[in-house]
N, C-alpha and C positions, 0 to 999 in steps of 0.2 A: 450408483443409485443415489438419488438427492437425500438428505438428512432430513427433509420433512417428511420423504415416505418414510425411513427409520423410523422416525419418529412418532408417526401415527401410526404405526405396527408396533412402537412399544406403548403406547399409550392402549394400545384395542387389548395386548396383552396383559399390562396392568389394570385393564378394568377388572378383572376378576379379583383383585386383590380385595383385602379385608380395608374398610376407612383407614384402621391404624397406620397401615402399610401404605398408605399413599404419600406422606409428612416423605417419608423417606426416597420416593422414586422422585417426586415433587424435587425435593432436595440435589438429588445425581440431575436429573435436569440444568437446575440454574448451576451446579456445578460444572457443568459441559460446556454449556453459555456463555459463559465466565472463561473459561479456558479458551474457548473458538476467538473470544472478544479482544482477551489477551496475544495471542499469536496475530491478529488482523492489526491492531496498535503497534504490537513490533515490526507487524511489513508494511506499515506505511510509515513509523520512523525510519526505516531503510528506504523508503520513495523519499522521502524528504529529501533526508543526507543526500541520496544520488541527483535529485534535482537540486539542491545547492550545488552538491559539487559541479553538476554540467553549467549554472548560472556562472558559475566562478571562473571554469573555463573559456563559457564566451564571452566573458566580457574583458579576461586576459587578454582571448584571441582580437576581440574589437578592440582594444586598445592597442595592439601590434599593429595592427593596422589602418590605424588612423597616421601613423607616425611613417608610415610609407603612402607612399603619392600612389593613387587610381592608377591603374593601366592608361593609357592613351594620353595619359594628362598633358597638359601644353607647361605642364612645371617643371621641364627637365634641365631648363636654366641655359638653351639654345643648342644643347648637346646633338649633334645628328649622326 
């Protein structure tokens, strides 16, 4: 189930609440927020890192193979 229905089912069932008591559901709310907001920043510094690390690899890998000659090349220096 998506957390906006949660969500408007906890909202339908907190309408009955007293004014006072809303501060406080109000409050567990943006605490949830806050938490879902937190966990999405940690998984996209783990995209990061993994996308640095894969940049990192290919440009190891392109640079190994810049320093060897193309297939087919005519640079084999008359080797047949």
């Amino acid at each position: 189930m998506r957390k906006s229905a949660v969500a408007g089912r906890e909202l339908r069932k907190h309408a009955r609440l007293r004014p006072a008591e809303l501060p406080n559901v109000v409050e567990g709310q943006i605490t949830e927020i806050c938490r879902d907001l937190a966990v999405q920043a940690k998984r996209m510094r783990q995209l990061q890192e993994q996308a640095d690390d894969l940049r990192t690899a290919i440009r190891q890998w392109a640079g190994g193979s810049e320093a060897d000659p193309p297939r087919g090349s005519s640079s084999r220096g008359g080797r047949r």
